[in-house]
N, C-alpha and C positions, 0 to 999 in steps of 0.2 A: 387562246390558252384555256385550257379546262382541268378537271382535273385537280392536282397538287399542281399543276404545271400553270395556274392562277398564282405560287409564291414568288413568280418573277417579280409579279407586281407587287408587291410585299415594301415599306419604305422601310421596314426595320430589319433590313438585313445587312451582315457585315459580314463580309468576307476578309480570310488571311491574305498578306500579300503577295503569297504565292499560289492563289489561287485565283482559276477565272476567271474576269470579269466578265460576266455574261451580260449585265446592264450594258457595256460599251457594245459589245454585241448587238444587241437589239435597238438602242441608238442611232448605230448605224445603215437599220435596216431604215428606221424611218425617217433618219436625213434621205436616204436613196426614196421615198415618197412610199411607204413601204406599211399599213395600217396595222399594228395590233392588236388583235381584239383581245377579250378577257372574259368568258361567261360569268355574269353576274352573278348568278347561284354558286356555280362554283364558290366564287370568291366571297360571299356574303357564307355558304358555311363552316367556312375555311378561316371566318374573321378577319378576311382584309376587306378596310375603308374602300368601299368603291367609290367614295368621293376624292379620295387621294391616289389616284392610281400611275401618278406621273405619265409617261409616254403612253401609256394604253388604254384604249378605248372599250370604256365598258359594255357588253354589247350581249342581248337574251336570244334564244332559241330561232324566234322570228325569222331576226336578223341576219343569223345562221343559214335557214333553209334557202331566203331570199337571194343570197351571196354565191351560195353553193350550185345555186337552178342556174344562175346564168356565168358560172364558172367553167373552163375545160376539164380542169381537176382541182381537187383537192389533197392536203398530203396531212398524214395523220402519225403525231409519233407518239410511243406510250414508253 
């Protein structure tokens, strides 16, 4: 996640009952062994705790480039 798409990981958010739970979502992807990442920048200027990021992995540029070289593809949504 990058982006505003870093307030997934957000722990103060509250959804109405009639709306999405995207958290059970994304749980589900990584009960299925499924990693999340979260770009730290993003998220640090966006003011979410990267030290509380629940399910996701907070993870820099680096880590990015490293993931993506020995990847088939990548999928990118904005």
């Amino acid at each position: 996640m990058y982006q505003d798409g870093v307030y997934h990981a957000s722990q103060h958010v509250e959804l109405a009952s009639d709306e999405l739970d995207i958290s059970a979502i994304w749980q589900a992807l990584t009960d299925r062994g499924i990693t999340l990442m979260l770009c730290v920048t993003a998220a640090e200027k966006r003011g979410i705790d990267t030290t509380n990021t629940g399910i996701f992995k907070v993870a820099g540029l680096a880590e990015f480039a490293m993931l993506s070289a020995t990847s088939d593809k990548w999928i990118q949504f904005k």
